[in-house]
C-alpha positions as CSV (number, residue, x, y, z in Angstrom):
1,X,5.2,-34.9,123.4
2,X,8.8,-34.7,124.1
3,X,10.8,-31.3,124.2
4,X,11.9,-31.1,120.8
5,X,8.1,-31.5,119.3
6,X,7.0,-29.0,120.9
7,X,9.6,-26.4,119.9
8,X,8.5,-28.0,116.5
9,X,4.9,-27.2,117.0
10,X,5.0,-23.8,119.1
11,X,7.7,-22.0,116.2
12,X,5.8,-19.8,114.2
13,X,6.8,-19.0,110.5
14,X,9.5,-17.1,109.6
15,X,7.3,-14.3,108.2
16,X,5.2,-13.7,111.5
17,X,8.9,-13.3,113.6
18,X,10.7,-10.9,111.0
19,X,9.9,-8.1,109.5
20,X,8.7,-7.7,106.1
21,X,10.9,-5.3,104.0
22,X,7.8,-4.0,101.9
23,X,5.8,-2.8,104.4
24,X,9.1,-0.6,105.4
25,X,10.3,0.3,102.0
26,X,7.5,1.0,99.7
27,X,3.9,3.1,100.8
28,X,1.3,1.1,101.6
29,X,-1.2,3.3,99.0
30,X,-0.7,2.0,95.6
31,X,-3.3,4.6,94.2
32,X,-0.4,7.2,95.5
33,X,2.1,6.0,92.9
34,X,-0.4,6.9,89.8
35,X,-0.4,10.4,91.1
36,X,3.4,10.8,91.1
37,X,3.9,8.9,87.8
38,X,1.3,10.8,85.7
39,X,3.7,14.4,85.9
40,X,6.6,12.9,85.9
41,X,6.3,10.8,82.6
42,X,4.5,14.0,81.3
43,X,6.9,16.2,81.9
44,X,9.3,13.8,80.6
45,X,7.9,13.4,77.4
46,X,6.9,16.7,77.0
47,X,10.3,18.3,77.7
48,X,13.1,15.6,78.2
49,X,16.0,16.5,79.4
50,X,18.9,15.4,82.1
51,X,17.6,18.0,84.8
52,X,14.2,16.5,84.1
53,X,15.2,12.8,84.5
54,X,17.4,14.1,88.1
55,X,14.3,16.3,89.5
56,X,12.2,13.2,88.6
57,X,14.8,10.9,90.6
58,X,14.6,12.9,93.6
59,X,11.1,13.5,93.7
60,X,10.7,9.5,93.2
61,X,13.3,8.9,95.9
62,X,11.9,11.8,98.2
63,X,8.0,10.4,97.9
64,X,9.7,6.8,98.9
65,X,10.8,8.7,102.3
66,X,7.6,9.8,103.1
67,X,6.6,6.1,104.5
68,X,9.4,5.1,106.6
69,X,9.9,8.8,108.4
70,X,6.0,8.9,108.6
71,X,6.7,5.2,110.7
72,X,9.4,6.7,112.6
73,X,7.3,9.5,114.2
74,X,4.4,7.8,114.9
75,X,7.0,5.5,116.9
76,X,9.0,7.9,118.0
77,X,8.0,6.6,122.0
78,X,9.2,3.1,121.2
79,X,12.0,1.5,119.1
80,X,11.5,-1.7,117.6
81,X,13.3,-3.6,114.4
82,X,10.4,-1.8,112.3
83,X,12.0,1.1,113.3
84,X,15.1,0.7,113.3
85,X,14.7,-0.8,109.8
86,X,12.5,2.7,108.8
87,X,15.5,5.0,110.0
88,X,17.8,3.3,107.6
89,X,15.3,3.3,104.7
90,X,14.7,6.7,105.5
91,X,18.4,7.5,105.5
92,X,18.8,6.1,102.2
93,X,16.2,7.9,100.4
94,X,16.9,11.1,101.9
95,X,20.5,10.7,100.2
96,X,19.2,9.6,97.2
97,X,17.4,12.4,96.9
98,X,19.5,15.0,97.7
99,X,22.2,14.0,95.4
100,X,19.4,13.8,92.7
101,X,18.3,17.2,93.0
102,X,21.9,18.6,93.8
103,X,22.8,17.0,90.2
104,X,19.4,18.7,88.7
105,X,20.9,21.8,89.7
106,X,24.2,21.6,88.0
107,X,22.2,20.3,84.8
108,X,20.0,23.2,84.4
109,X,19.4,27.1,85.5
110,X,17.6,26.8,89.0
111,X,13.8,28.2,87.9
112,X,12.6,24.7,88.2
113,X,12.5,25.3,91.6
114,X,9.8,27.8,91.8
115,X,6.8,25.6,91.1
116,X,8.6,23.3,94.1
117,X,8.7,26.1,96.4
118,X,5.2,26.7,95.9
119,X,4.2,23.5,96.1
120,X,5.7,23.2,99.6
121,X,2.5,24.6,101.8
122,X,0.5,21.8,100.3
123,X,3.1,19.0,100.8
124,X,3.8,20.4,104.5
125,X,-0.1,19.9,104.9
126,X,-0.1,16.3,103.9
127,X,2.6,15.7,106.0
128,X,0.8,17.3,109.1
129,X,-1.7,14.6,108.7
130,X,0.5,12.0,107.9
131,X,2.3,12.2,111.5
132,X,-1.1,12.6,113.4
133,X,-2.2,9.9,112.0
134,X,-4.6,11.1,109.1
135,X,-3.5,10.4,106.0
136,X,-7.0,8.8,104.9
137,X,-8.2,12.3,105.7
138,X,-9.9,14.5,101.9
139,X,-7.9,17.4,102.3
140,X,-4.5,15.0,102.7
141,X,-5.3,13.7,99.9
142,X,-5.9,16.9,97.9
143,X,-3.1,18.9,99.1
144,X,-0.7,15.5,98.2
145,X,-2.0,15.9,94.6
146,X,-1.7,19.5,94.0
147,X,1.8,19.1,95.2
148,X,3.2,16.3,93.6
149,X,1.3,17.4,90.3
150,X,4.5,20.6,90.4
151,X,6.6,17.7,89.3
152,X,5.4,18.1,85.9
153,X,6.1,22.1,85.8
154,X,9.4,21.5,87.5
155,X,10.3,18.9,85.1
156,X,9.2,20.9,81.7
157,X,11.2,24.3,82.8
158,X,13.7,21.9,83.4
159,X,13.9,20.6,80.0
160,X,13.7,24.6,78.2
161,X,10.1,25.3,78.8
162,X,8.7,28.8,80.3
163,X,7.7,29.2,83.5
164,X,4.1,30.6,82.4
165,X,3.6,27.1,79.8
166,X,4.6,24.7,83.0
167,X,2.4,26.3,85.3
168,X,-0.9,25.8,82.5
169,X,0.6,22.1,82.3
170,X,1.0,22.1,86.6
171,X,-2.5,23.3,86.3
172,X,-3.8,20.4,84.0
173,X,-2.5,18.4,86.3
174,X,-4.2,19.3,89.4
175,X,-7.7,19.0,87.2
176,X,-6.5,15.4,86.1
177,X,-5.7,15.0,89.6
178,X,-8.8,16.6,91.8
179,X,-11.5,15.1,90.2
180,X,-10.0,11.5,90.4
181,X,-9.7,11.7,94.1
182,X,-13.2,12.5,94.8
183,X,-14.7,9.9,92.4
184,X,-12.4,7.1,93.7
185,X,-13.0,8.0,97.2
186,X,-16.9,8.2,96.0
187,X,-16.7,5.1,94.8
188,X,-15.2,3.4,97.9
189,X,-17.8,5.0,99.9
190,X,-20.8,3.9,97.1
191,X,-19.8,0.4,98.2
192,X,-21.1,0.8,101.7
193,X,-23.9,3.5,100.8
194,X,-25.6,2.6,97.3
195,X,-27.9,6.0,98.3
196,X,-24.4,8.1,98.0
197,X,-24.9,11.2,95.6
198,X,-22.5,11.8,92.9
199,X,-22.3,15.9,93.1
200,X,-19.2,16.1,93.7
201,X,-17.5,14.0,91.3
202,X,-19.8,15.6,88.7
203,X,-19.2,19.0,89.7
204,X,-15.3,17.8,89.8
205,X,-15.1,16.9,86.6
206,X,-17.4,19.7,84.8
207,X,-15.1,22.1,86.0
208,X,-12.1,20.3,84.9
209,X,-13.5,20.4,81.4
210,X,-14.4,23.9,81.8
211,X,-10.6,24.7,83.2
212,X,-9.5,22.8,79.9
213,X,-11.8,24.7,77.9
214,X,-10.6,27.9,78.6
215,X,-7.0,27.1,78.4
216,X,-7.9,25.6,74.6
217,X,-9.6,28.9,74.3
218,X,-6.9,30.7,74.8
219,X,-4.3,28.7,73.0
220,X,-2.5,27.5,76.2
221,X,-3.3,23.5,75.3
222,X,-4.7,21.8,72.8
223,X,-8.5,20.9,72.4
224,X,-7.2,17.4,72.5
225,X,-6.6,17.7,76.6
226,X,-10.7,18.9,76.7
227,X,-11.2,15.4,74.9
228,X,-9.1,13.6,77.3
229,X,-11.3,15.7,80.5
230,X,-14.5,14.5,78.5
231,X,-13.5,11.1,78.6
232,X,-12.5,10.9,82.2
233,X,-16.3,12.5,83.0
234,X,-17.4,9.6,81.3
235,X,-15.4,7.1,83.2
236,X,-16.5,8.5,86.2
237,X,-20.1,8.3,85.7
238,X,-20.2,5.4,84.3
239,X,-17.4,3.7,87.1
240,X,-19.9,5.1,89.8
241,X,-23.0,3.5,88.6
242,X,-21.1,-0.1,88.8
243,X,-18.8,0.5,91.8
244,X,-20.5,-1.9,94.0
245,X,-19.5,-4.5,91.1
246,X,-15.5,-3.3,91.1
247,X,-13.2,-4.3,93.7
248,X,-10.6,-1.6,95.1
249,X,-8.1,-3.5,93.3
250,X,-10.4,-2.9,89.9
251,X,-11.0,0.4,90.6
252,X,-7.1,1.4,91.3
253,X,-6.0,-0.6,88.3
254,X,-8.6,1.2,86.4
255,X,-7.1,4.6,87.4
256,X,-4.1,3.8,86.5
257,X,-4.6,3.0,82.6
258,X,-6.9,5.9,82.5
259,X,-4.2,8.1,84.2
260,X,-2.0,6.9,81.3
261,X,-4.5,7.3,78.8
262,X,-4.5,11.4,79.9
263,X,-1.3,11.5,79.7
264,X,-0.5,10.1,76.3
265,X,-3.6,12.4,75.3
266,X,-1.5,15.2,76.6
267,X,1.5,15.0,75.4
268,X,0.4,13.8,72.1
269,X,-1.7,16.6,71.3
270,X,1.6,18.8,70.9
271,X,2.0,16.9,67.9
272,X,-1.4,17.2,66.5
């Protein structure tokens, strides 16, 4: 074999030598993106406005962030082109966002940023786990939701609602959210245990629909959201039976036109 076959043979494809941008740029969770969509577009339709589309920017642009920084400090001891590549990611989001939210606040009074504020403790929590490494870990996953489900109160005081009608919507989003977390992650586990209870993704979900219940009782939202709960208790029972059938990729594309289905529930039912 002379020289120049064997420079032919031993080069290894581009793809194995570089970096791939994708695995710098965009979270590796696909699930993750359902749960920052689902209060956006609700708050969006619900109360459009400017403000609203600029928090929503910098909350898209922020969440983006998340990945590459969380690469940066679990690197911090080494530098490679991964994160080299990260910092500038991470650079670019972080301006992104800022400008966002600095355009939000000349759009609109500054309330929307009381839902964010007490949002924070739960985001900083997620983050905690994130750079030690635990991100897969239930109470990440829960505290991420609850936080990022604020988008939809920050977004409807935003566009001219009151503070006391987007925190009923923030909490309608944490019971959309909460449940769907434990009966995916029960689902994942049901592959590998066909003996796994389903308690907790019962329990999840009655209290959801109870949560909704009383809200409809009291005129907060419409009956139409308790429908919307029902159906998602259905899913769930149902989707449990047959996850050792579904794929993950199933099952997270499943999520996601349910998560859609709530929401169009939900913000139709103003009309109704």
């Amino acid at each position: 074999m002379t020289a120049q076959q064997h420079l032919l043979v031993s080069k290894e494809p581009p793809a194995r030598i570089g970096v791939r941008l994708k695995t710098i740029a965009l979270p590796a969770e696909h699930g993750a993106w359902g749960f920052l969509l689902e209060p956006i577009a609700l708050g969006l339709l619900l109360a459009p406005s400017v403000a609203g589309f600029y928090v929503a920017l910098s909350a898209v642009a922020f969440f983006l962030m998340r990945h590459p920084l969380t690469l940066i400090v679990l690197n911090r001891k080494r530098s490679s082109p991964r994160t080299v590549l990260a910092r500038r990611f991470a650079t670019l989001y972080l301006a992104i966002g800022t400008a966002a939210f600095v355009a939000a606040l000349t759009f609109t009074q500054h309330q929307f940023i009381l839902p964010l504020l007490i949002a924070t403790p739960f985001a900083l929590v997620q983050v905690v786990h994130d750079w030690t490494g635990r991100r897969r870990v239930l109470l990440s996953e829960l505290t991420g939701a609850i936080a990022i489900s604020s988008l939809a109160a920050a977004i409807a005081i935003s566009g001219g609602w009151s503070a006391k009608a987007s925190f009923v919507l923030w909490t309608v989003m944490i019971a959309r959210a909460v449940p769907a977390i434990l009966y995916v992650r029960a689902c994942l586990r049901r592959r590998r245990t066909v003996a796994l209870s389903a308690v907790s993704v019962t329990v999840a979900h009655s209290l959801a629909i109870v949560a909704a219940a009383v809200l409809a009782g009291v005129n907060a939202i419409s009956p139409w959201v308790v429908l919307a709960f029902g159906l998602l208790a259905m899913r769930a029972m149902i989707g449990f039976i047959k996850a050792q059938t579904l794929t993950a990729k199933q099952l997270g594309l499943s999520e996601v036109a349910f998560g859609a289905m709530t929401v169009i529930i939900i913000a139709s039912s103003r009309y109704f």
